[in-house]
Backbone as a printed PyTorch tensor [residue, N CA C, xyz], in Angstrom:
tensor([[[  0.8280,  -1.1860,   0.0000],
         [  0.0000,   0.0000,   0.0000],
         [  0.8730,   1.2510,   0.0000]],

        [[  0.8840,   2.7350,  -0.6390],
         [  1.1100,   3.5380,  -0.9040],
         [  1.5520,   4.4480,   0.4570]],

        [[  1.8810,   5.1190,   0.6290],
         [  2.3250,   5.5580,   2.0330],
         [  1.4350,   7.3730,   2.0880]],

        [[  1.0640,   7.3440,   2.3490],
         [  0.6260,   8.8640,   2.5990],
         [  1.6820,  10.6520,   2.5030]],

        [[  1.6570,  11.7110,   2.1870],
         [  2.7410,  12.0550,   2.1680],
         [  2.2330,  12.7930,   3.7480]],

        [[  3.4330,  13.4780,   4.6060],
         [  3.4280,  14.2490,   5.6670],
         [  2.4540,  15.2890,   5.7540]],

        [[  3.2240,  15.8000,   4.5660],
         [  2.9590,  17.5480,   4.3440],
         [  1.6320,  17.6010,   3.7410]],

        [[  1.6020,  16.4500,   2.6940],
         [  0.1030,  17.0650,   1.8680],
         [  0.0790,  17.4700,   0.8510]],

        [[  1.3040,  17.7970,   0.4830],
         [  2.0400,  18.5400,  -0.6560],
         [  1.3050,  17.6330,  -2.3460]],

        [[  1.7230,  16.2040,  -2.4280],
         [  1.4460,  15.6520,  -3.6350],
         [  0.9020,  14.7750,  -3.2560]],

        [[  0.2650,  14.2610,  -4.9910],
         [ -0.8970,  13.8150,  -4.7260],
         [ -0.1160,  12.2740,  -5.2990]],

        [[ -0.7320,  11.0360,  -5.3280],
         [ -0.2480,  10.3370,  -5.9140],
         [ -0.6120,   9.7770,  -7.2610]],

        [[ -0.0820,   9.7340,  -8.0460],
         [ -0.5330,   8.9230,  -9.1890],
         [ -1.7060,   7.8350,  -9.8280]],

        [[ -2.0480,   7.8670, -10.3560],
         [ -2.5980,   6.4840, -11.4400],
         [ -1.9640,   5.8350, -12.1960]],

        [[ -1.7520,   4.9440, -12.3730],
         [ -1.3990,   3.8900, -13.1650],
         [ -2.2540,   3.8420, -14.3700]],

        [[ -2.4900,   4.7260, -15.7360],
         [ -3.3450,   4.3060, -16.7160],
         [ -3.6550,   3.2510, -17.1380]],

        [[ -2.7400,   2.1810, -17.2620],
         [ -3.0910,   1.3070, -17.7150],
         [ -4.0900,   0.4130, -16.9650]],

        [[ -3.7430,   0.3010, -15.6820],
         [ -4.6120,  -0.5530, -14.6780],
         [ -5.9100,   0.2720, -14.8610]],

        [[ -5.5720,   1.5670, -14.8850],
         [ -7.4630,   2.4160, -14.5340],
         [ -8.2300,   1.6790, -16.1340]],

        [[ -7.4640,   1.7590, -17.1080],
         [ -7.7590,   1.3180, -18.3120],
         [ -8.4600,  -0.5510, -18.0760]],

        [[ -7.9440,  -1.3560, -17.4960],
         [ -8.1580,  -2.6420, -17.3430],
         [ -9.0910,  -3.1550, -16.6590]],

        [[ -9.2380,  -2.0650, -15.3180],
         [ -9.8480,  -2.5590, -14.2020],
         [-11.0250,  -1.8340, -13.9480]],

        [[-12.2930,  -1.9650, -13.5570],
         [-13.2780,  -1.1940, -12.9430],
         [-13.4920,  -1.6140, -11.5200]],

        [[-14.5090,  -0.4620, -10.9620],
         [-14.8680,  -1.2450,  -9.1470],
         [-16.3750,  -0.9070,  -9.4920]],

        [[-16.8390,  -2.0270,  -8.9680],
         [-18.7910,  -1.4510,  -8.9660],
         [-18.7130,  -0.9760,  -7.4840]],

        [[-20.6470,  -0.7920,  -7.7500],
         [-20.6250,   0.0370,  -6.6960],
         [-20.3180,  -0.7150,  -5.1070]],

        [[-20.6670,  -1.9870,  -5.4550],
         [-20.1410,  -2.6920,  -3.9540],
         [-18.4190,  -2.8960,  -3.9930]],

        [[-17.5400,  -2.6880,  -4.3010],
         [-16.8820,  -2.6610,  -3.8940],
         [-15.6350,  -3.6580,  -4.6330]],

        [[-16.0080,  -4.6300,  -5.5860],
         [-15.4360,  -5.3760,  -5.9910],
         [-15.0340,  -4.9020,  -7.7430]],

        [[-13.7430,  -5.6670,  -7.5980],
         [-12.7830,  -5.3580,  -8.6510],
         [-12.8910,  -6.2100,  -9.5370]],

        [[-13.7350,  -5.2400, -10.9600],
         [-13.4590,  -6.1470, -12.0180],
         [-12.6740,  -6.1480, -13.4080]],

        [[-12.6240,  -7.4240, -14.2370],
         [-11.0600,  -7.0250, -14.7860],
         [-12.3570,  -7.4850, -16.5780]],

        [[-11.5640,  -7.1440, -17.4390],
         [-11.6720,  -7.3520, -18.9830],
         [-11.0280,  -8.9540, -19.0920]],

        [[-11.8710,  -9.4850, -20.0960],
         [-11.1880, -10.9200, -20.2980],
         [-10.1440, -10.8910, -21.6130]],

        [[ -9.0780, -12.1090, -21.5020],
         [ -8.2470, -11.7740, -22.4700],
         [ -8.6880, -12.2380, -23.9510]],

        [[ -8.1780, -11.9620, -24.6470],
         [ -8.1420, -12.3470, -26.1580],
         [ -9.1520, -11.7480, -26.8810]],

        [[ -9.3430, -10.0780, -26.5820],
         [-10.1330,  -9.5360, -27.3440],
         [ -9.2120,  -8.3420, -28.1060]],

        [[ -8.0380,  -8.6610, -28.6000],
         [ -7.5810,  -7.4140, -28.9390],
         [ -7.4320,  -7.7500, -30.9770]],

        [[ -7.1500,  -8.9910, -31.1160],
         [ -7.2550,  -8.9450, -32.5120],
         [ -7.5730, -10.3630, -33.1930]],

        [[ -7.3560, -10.8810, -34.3300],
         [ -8.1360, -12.3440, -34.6850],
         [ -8.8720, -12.7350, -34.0370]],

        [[-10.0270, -12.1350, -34.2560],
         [-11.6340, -12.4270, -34.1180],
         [-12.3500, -12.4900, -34.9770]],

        [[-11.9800, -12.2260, -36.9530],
         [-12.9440, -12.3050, -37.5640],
         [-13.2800, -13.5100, -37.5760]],

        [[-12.7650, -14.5900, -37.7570],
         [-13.6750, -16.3040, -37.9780],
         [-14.1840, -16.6100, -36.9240]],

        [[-14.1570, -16.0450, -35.4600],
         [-14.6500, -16.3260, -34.1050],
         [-16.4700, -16.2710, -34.2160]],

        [[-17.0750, -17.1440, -33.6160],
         [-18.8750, -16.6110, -33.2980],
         [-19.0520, -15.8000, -32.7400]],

        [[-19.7960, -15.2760, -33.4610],
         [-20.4020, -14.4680, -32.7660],
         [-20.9820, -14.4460, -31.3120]],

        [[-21.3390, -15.8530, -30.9300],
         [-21.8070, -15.8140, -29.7180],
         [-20.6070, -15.6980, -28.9310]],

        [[-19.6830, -16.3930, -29.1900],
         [-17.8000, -16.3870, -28.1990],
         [-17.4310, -14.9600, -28.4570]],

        [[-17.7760, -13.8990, -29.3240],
         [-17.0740, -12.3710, -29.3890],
         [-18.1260, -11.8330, -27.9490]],

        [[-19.7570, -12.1720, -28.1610],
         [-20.4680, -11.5990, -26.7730],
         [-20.0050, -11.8410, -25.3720]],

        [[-19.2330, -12.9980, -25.8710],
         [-19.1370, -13.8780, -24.1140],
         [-18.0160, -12.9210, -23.9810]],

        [[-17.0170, -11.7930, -24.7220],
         [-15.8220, -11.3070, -24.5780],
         [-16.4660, -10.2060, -23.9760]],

        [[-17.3610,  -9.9270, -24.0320],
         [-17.7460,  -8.1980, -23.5430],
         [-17.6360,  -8.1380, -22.0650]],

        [[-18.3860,  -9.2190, -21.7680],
         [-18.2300,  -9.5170, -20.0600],
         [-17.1910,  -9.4620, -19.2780]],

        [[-17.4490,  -8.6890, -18.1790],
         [-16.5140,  -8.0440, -17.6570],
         [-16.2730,  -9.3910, -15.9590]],

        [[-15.4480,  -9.9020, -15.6050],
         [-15.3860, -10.9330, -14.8300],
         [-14.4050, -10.2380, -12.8850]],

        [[-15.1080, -10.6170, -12.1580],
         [-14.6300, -10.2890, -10.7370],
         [-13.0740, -10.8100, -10.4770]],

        [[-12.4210, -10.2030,  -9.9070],
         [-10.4600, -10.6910,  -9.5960],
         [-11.1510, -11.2750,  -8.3780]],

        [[-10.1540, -12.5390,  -8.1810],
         [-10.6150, -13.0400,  -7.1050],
         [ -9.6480, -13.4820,  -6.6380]],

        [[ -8.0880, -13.4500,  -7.1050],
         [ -7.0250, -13.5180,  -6.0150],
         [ -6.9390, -12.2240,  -5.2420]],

        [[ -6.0810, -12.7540,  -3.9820],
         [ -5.8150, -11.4690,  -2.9640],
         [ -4.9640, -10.2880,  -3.4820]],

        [[ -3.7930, -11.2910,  -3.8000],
         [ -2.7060, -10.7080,  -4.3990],
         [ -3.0690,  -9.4770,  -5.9300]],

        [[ -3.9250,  -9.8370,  -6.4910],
         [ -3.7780,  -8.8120,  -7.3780],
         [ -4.7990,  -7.9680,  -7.0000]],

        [[ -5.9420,  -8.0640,  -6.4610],
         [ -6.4370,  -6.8330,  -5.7660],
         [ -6.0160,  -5.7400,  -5.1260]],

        [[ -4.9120,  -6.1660,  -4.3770],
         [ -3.7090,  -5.7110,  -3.5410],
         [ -3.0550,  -4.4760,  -4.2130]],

        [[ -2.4570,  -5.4230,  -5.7040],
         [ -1.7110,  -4.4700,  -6.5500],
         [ -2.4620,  -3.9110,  -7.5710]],

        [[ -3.7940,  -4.0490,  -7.5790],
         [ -4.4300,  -2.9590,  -8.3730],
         [ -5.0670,  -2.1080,  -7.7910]],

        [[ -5.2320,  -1.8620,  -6.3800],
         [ -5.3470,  -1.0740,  -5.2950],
         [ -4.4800,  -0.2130,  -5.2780]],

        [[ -2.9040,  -0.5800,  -5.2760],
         [ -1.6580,   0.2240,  -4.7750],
         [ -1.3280,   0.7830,  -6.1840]],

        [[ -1.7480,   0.3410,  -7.6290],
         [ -1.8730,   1.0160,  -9.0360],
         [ -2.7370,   2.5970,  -9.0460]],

        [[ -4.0830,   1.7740,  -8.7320],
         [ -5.0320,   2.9490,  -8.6480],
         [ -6.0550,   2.9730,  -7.3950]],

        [[ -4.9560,   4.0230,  -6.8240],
         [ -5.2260,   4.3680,  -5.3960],
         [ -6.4740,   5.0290,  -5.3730]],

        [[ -7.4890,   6.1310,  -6.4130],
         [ -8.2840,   6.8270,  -6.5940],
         [ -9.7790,   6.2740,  -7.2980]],

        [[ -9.3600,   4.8010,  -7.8460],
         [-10.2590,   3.9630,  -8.0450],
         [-11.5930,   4.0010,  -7.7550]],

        [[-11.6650,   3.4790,  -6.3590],
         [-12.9390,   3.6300,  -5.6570],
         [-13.4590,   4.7600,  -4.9810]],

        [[-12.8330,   6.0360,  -5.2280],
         [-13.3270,   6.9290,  -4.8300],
         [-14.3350,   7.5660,  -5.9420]],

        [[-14.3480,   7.6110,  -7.4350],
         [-15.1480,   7.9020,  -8.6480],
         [-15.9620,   7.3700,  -8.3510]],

        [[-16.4920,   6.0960,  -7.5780],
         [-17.7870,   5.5430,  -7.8170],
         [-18.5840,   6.2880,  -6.5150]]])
């Protein structure tokens, strides 16, 4: 986890890419994009391109952890 500064002075960062990957609903849980939607999909079904839209819950500890300490500001937008 990120350390706070003293003074107050700065703020900390985002990680774009993670804010890009990851969403939080409104309860609280972190969800991620599934892989293999970035290119060779034209011969794919159509029904397997829908099942790609779906957005799926992280459910190890460990990367919650580090997409927490990515994007510290996350759950505050919602």
């Amino acid at each position: 986890m990120p350390r706070k500064q003293k003074d107050g002075k700065f703020k900390m960062k985002t990680h774009k890419a993670t804010s890009k990957r990851f969403k939080m609903t409104g309860s609280g849980k972190i969800m991620r994009t599934k892989i293999g939607k970035g290119h060779l999909r034209r011969r794919t079904p159509d029904r397997t391109k829908m099942l790609f839209e779906r957005m799926i819950p992280v459910k190890t500890r460990s990367l919650k952890k580090t997409v927490k300490r990515l994007a510290p500001y996350m759950d505050k937008n919602k």
